[in-house]
C-alpha positions in Angstrom: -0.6 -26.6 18.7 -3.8 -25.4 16.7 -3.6 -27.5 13.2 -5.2 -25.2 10.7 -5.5 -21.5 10.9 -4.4 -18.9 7.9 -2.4 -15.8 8.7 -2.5 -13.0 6.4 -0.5 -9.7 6.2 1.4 -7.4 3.0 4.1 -9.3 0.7 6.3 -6.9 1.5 6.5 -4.7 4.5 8.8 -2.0 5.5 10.2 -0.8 8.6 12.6 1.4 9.8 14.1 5.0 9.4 14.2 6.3 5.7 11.7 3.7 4.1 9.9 6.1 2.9 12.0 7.0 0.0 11.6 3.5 -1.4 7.5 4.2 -2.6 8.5 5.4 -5.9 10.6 2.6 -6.7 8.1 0.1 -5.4 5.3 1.7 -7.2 7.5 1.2 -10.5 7.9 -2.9 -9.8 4.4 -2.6 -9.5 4.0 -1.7 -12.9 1.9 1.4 -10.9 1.6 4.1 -14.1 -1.2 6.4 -12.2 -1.7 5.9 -8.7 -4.1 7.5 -6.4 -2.8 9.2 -3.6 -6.1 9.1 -0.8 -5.3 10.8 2.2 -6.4 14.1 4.5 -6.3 17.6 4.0 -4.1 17.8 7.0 -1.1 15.7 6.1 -1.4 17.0 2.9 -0.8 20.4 3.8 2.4 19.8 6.2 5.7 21.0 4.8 7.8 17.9 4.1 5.3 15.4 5.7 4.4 12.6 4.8 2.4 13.3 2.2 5.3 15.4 0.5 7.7 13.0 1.2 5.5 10.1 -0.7 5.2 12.8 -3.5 8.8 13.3 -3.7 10.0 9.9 -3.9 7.3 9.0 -7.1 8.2 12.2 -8.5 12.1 11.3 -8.5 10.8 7.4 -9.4 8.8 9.3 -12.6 5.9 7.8 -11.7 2.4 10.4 -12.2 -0.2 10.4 -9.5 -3.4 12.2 -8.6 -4.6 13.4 -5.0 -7.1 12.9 -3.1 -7.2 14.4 0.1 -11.0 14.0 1.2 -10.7 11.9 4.1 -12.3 12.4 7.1 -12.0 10.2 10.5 -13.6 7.3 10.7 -14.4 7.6 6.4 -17.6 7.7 5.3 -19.6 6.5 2.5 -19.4 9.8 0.7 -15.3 9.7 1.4 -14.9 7.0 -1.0 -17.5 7.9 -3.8 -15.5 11.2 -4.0 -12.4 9.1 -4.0 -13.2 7.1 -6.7 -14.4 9.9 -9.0 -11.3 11.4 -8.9 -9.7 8.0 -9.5 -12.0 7.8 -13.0 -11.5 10.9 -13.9 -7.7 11.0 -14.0 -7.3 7.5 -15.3 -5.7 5.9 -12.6 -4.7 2.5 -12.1 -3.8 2.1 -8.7 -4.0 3.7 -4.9 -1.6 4.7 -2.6 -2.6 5.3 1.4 -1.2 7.9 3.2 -1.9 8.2 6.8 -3.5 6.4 9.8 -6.5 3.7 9.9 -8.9 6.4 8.2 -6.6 6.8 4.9 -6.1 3.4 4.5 -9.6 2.4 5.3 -10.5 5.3 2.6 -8.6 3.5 0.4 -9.5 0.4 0.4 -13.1 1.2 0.0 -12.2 2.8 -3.3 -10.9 0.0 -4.6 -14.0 -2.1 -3.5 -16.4 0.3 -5.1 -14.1 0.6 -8.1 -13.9 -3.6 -8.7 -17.0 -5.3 -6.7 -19.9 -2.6 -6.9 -21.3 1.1 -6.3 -22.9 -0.1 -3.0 -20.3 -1.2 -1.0 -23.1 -1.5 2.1 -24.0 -4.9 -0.1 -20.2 -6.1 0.7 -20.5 -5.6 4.9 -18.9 -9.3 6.2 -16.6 -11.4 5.7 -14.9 -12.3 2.0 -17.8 -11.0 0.2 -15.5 -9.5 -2.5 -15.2 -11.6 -5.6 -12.8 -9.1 -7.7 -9.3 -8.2 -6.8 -8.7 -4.8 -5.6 -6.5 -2.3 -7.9 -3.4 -2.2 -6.6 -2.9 -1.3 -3.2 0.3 0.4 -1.4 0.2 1.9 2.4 2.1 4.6 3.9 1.1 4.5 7.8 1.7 7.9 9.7 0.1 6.6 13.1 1.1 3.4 15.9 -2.1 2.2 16.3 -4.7 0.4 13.9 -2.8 -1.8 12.0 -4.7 -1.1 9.4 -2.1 -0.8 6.3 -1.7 -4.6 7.4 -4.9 -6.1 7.5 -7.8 -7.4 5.7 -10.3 -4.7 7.3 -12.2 -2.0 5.8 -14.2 -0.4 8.4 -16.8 2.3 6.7 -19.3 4.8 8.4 -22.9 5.0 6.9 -23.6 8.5 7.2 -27.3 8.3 6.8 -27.8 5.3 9.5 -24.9 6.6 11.3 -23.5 2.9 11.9 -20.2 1.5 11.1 -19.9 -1.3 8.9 -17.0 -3.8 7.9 -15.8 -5.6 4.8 -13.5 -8.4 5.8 -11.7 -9.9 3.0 -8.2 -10.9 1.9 -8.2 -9.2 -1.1 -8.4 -5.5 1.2 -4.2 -6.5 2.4 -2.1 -4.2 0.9 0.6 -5.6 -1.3 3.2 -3.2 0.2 3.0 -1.1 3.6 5.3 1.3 4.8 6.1 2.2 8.3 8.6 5.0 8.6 8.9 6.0 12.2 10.4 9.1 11.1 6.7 10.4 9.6 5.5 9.9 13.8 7.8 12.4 15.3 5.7 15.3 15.0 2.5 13.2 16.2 0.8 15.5 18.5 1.2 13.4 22.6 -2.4 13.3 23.1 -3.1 11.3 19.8 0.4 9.3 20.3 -1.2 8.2 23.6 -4.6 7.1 21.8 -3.4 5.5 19.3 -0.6 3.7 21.1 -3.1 2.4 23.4 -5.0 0.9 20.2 -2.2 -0.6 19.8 -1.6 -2.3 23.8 -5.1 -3.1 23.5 -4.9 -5.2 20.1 -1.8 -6.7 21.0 -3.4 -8.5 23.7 -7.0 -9.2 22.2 -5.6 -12.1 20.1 -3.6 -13.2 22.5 -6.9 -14.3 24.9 -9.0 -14.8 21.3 -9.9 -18.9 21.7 -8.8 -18.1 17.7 -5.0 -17.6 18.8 -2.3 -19.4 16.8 1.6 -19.9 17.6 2.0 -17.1 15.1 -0.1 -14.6 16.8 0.9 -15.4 20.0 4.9 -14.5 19.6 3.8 -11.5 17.8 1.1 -10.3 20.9 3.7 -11.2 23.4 6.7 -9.0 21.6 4.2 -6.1 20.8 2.7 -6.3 24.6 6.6 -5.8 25.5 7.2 -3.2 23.3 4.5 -0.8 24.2 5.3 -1.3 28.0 8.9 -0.1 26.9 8.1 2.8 24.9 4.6 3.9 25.0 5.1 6.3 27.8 8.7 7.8 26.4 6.6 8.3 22.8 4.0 10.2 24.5 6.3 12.3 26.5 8.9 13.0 24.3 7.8 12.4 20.7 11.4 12.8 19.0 12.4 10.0 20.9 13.6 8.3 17.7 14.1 5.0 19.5 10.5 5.2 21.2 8.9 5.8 18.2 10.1 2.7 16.1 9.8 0.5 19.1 5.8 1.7 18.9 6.1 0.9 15.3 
């Protein structure tokens, strides 16, 4: 039994059909009065997606917001400078995520810029950050990073063209969402990809020499999941039952 490891993931996390309509509510226990919604043109513009469906649920909650929809895959530098103007200039207090490991990755680098520095290429390693975040919600659209869970913040410099990491506790969301209704209309090709991020970091902690007894019940349920469902999400994507198994 390893005798000292720490394990960190969201207060609150939750799954299942429908918990998407619980955001606004959770925003307001949050004390949330303005929250920045950061996510991509694309899921912004789908009728009833999940982007509409987060609006709908703060609208009903009464709780204002501001968009925006900048983000591009694998988020650049220039992704979250944008992001955080728009943050200043409509006075907001707090960010909301919506979509896969590029939205939340988008918005947790607004939150470093706007508490720890303008030069968040300064904060690349690990626990760098000496200010909390604002806070932080994540509505995950995708089966495959992880990323509305963890401590990551993986950002592209466009100008050297290298990915860069800020690893700290203060990036976890306080809340993530994981609807698996908001994956049925994921296109196979990027159900297959992203599923297969997800096999793949199922079993790296698994064989890390940094495993715990934590990890390795969690590795060995998600390993068994994916062989159950991966192939069923990718070939029929409505498969309900598939798709929150992936989750």
């Amino acid at each position: 039994m390893k005798e000292n490891f720490d394990f960190l993931m969201p207060s609150v996390n939750f799954f299942g059909k429908g918990v998407i309509k619980k955001i606004g509510d959770r925003a307001k226990m949050l004390n949330m009065k303005k929250p920045l919604i950061v996510t991509d043109k694309f899921l912004r513009g789908m009728d009833n997606g999940p982007v509409a469906q987060t609006l709908a649920s703060l609208d009903e909650a009464g709780v204002p917001y501001a968009i925006y929809d900048g983000v591009e895959p694998n988020p650049k530098i220039r992704n979250i400078e944008a992001s955080k103007k728009v943050y200043l200039e409509n006075d907001c207090d707090s960010i909301i995520t919506v979509g896969g490991g590029s939205s939340h990755d988008a918005g947790k680098g607004t939150g470093i810029i706007l508490t720890n520095g303008d030069d968040i290429t300064k904060l690349a390693g690990i626990e760098t950050l000496e200010n909390p975040l604002p806070p932080l919600m994540a509505v995950n659209t995708t089966a495959g990073t992880a990323s509305e869970l963890t401590r990551h913040c993986v950002i592209t410099n466009e100008k050297t063209k290298l990915k860069f990491v800020v690893v700290s506790w203060r990036n976890v969301p306080l809340v993530s969402f994981n609807d698996p209704m908001l994956e049925l209309d994921v296109p196979a090709g990027l159900t297959a990809a992203t599923g297969m991020d997800t096999f793949v970091q199922s079993i790296e902690p698994y064989v890390s020499t940094n495993r715990n007894e934590i990890t390795d019940g969690q590795c060995i349920e998600a390993i068994k999941l994916c062989e159950e469902s991966l192939r069923e999400a990718v070939a029929n994507g409505h498969n309900l039952e598939a798709r929150t198994k992936m989750v």
